[in-house]
Every structure is written in structure tokens, then in C-alpha cells.
MIFI-5693 format. One record per residue (C-alpha): x, y, z. Coordinates in pm, whole numbers, padded with zeros to 5 digits, always signed. Layout:
<atoms>
XYZ/...
</atoms>
This chain:
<atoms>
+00000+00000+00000/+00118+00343-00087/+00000+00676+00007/+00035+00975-00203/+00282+01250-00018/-00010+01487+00064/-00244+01216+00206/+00053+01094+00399/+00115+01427+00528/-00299+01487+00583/-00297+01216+00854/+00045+01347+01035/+00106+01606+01301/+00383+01893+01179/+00488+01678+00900/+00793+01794+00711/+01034+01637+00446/+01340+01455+00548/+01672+01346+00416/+01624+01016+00194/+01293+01067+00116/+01216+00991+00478/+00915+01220+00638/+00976+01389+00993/+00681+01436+01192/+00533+01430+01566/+00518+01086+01656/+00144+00944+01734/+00233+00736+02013/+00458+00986+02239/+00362+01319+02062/+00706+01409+02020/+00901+01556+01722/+01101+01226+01674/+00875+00985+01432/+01001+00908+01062/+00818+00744+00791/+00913+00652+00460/+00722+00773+00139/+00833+00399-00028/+00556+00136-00050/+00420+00042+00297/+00571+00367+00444/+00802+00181+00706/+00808+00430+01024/+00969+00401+01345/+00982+00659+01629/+01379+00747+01763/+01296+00796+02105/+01388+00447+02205/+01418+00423+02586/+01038+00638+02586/+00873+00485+02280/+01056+00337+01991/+00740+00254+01823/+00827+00059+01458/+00574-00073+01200/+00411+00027+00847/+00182+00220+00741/-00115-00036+00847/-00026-00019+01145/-00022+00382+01176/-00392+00385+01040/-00505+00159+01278/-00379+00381+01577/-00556+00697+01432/-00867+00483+01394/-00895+00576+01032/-00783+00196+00903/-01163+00162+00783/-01139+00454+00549/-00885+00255+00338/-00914+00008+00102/-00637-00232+00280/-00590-00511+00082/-00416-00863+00141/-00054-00759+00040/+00031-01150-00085/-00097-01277-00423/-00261-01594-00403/-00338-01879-00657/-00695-02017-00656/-00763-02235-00380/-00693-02567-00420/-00997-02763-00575/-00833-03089-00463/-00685-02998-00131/-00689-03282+00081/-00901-03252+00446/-00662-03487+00694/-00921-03612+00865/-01043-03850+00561/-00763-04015+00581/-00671-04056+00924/-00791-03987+01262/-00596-03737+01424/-00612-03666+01808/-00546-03296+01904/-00647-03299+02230/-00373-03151+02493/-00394-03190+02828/-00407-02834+03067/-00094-02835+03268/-00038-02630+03614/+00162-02367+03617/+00500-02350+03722/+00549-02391+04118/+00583-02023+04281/+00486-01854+03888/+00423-01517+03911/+00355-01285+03640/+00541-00988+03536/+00491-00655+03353/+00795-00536+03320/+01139-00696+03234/+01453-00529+03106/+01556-00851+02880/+01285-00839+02725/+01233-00439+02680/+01588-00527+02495/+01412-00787+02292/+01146-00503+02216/+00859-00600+02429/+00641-00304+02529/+00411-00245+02791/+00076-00349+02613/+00263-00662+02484/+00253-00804+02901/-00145-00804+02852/-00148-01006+02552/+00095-01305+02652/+00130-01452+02955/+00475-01394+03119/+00605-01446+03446/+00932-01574+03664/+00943-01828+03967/+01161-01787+04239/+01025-02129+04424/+01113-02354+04113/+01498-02364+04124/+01520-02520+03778/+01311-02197+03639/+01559-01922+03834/+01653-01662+03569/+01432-01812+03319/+01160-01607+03181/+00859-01813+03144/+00565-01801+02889/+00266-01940+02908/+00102-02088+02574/-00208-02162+02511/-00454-02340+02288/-00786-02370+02306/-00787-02102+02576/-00606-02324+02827/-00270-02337+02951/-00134-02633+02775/+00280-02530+02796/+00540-02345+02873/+00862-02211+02772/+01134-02108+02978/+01355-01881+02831/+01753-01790+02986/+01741-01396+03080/+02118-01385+03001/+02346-01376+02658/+02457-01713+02483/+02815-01660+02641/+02680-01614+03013/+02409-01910+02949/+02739-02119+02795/+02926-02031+03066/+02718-02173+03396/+02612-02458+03163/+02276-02408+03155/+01999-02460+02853/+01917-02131+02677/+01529-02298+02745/+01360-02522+03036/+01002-02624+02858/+00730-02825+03018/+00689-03168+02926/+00438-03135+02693/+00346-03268+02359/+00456-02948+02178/+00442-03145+01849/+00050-03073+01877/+00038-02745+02009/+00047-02395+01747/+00167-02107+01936/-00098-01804+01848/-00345-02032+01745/-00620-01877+01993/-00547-01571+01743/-00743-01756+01435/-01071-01700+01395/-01275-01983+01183/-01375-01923+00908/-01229-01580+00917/-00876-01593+00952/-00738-01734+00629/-00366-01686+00601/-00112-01808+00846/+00246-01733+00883/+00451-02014+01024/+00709-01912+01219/+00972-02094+01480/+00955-02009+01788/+00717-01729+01981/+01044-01409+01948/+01004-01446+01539/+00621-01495+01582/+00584-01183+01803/+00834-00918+01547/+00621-01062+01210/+00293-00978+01407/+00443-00606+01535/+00588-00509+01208/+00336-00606+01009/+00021-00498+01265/-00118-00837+01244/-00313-00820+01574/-00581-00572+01405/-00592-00801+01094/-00890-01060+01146/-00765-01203+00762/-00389-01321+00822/-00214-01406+01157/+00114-01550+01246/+00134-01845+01462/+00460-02057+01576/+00593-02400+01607/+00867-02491+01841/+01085-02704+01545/+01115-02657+01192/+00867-02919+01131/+00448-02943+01116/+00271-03229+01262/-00074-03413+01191/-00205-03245+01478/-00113-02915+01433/-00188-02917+01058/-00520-03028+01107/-00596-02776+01387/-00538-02548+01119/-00809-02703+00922/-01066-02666+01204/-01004-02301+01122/-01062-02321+00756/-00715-02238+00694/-00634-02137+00331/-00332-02029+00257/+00009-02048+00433/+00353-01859+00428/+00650-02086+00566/+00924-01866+00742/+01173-01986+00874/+01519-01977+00934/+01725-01970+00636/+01984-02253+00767/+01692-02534+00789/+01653-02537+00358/+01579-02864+00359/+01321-02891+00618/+01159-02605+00468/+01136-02806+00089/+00996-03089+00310/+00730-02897+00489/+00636-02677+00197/+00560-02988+00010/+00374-03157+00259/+00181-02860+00313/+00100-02804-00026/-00146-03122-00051/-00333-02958+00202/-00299-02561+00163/-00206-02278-00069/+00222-02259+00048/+00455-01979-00038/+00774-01953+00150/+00929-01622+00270/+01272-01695+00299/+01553-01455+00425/+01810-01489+00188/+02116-01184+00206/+02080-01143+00575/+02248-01342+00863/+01959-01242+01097/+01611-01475+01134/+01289-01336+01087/+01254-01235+01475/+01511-00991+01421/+01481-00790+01107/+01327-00418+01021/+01030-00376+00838/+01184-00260+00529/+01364-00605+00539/+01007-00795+00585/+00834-00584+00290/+01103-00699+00039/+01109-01055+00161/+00754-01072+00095/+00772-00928-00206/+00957-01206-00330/+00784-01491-00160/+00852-01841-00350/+00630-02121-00467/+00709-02438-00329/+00844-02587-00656/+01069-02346-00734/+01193-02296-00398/+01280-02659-00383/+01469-02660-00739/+01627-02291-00667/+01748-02310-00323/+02069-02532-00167/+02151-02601+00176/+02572-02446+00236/+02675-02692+00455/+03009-02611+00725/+03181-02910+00693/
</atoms>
């Protein structure tokens, strides 16, 4: 989506041009003099003043927040093929149990609003309402973890302890950069709460709940009813979880993951593609994984998504040997 320069400006406080076709204006989160948009497709923006707001996103995002989203006509940004006439439903061929058990919460949890690791990791203070996070002092195998709570089917069916300290410091008292529950995460979809049926009918597959939560902040997928970005916890999509995305009348999916698990990602995207429309985002010129890159980044890797076919006959795992 792209705005002209004087709509743009129409829907901005003391809007100005910058340097590199950038726009300078007041920012409409902190109201101060330090927010910067681009006038390039999507209109990337991010406000400077880190440590008080820091706000990134596009421009969906920015209409949202000044209520005026309705007034646009925002369409799905991905092209799709038809659906598939012959996609297969899983449960005609197989009976598939996706029932998790609800597990108790970790002894002594107690939940948090506030955490500098994660303010580093660019949690805000809204983002503390919509996940469950919390520590435990009484648990010693959960000291210095962060802990989230996951859900599905609106109850507590995991968790995921996460180290509060760097790789080196984690390395160096030999402990695991994550302490999970013992559950049957093979069945569970992070964000899968998030889809409504019948509604929802694009999902982004990420790994992990960090690359999840950046896709779903740049790209303002929390006020978008149409696509939402879920997570498993391997490169890899079971049964279970591919069928619970059938009970949602899933359409179309976008695999992204890591760009060191190529082969996985031809395996999945094949799978998948009996059962769904598949395109694969795939970061290709950037060491970084899709939990840590800028929106301008995510615009032009989804600008370039890849069918499955050619993404298994044009990309090749580099292997250290």
C-alpha cells in the first residue's frame, strides 16, 4: 500500500520532508518531534525515542492507531493462486487426536509486567497483557528463566522457559538457553487462539514465539482478522497441528523460517502443499532470522515470496563441513 505524499502528510502532526525521502513528523504514540516514515511502498516508520517509545511498523499499522484503518481500502498484500480444488481434508484419511492436556503452572509462577531482557528484545508495555509472562523464584530449575505461558484452546497447555542472560553467560554456567514443560509441543500452534474460523485465512509459520511476536508487530497483524502468524517450536508441522489449522478453515500459508533449515523447509512446503495454498518467505542476504529484522527487510522478503516448486529446485543447503 502506498500513500500519495499529501495524504501521507494529511494524517500526520507537523509533517515535514526529510533526508532520503524519509518524512519527519510528531510521533502518534509519544507526541514528540522524533517519528520518521518513509514515502516507499508500505511507508516503514519508526519513532527514535527508544528508551520512551521506539514505536516501529508500516503504514497499516499507523492507520489503525488513528482509527482511520476503515477509510482505506487495505488489501491482502500476498498474491494468491486459486484455492486448491483438490486440497486434501486430513481427517479422511486418518484420525488425528489434538487434544492436549491443561498443565499447572510452574510452582511459585508469578507474572510480570515489566522486564529489562525483554524491553531489549522489544517487548512493550501493552505486549505483558497479551501473553502470559512471568518468573518463579520457588522452582529452582526456572531461576533466571523467563517463562511463557502458551495456550490453545484457551487453556494453559505449555510453557517455555527462556535464559534472561546472553549465549556466552548461558554457555558459561552450563545451563539450557530454554527449560520447557513436558508437553506434547508437536500438537500445540503457538498463536493459534489468534485464528478466527472461518475468518482468519492466512497463516504465517514461524519458529519459535520471538520471530512470531516481530512478524505480528511489524506487520500490525493483531488488528488483521484475515492473516495471523502463529509458531511451532521445530522446523517441522505435525498431523495435529496441521489439522488444527483445518478446524479453522485455513487457506493459505507462508512458511518462514530460518534460512539454515533449507531442507526442512522443501519438506514442509511440500507436505503442506497437498493440504494448503504454500509460499515460502525466505531470508536470503541477511544473517539475521525473521525475529530480528526491520520492516523494510520484511516488505522486500515478501515481495519475493517463492512457490514451493521453485523454492525446492532454486534453493541449496551451504553446509560447514
Amino acid at each position: 500500500m502506498k500513500l500519495t505524499k499529501d495524504k501521507l502528510f494529511s494524517i500526520l502532526q507537523n509533517p515535514s520532508m526529510w533526508k532520503n525521502h524519509d518524512v519527519l513528523a510528531n510521533c502518534p504514540w509519544c507526541g514528540h518531534r522524533e517519528f520518521y516514515i518513509s514515502l516507499s511502498d508500505n511507508h516503514p516508520f519508526n519513532c527514535v525515542r527508544k528508551k520512551k517509545c521506539g514505536e516501529t511498523g508500516s503504514i497499516y499499522k499507523l492507520l489503525n492507531h488513528l482509527g482511520i484503518r476503515d477509510e482505506y481500502n487495505i488489501k491482502e498484500s500476498i498474491s494468491w493462486a486459486p484455492t486448491l480444488s483438490n486440497a486434501l481434508k486430513i481427517d479422511e484419511k486418518i484420525d488425528v487426536d489434538v487434544n492436549l492436556e491443561e498443565i499447572k503452572l510452574p510452582l511459585g509462577f508469578r507474572r510480570i509486567y515489566q522486564d529489562s531482557y525483554l524491553q531489549k528484545r522489544g517487548f512493550k508495555e501493552n505486549d505483558y497483557n497479551d501473553y502470559h509472562i512471568g518468573i518463579s523464584n520457588l522452582d529452582r530449575k526456572l531461576i533466571n528463566y523467563i517463562i511463557f505461558i502458551i495456550y490453545n484452546d484457551f487453556k494453559p497447555v505449555a510453557y517455555v522457559g527462556r535464559f534472561k542472560g546472553t549465549k556466552e553467560k548461558c554457555d558459561l554456567l552450563k545451563k539450557p538457553r530454554y527449560k520447557n514443560s513436558e508437553s506434547d509441543f508437536t500438537k500445540i500452534l503457538g498463536g493459534y487462539d489468534e485464528l478466527e474460523k472461518d475468518v482468519t485465512e492466512t497463516v504465517i509459520l514461524c519458529e519459535g514465539l520471538f520471530d512470531a511476536k516481530n512478524v505480528t508487530d511489524l506487520f500490525d497483524l493483531k488488528n488483521n482478522n484475515s492473516t495471523k502468524c502463529c509458531y511451532t517450536f521445530k522446523c517441522h508441522i505435525s498431523q495435529e497441528q496441521l489439522y488444527r489449522l483445518q478446524l479453522k478453515g485455513i487457506k493459505n500459508i507462508v512458511l518462514f523460517y530460518d534460512n539454515d533449515v533449507i531442507q526442512q523447509i522443501k519438506e514442509q512446503a511440500m507436505y503442506l502443499s497437498n493440504y494448503f495454498n504454500v509460499k515460502i518467505a525466505f531470508v536470503a542476504n541477511s544473517t539475521n532470522d525473521p525475529g530480528e529484522l526491520n520492516i523494510n527487510e520484511l516488505n522486500e522478503i515478501f515481495k519475493n515470496l517463492y512457490l514451493p516448486f521453485d523454492f525446492y529446485t532454486q534453493r541449496v543447503q551451504i553446509l560447514n563441513l
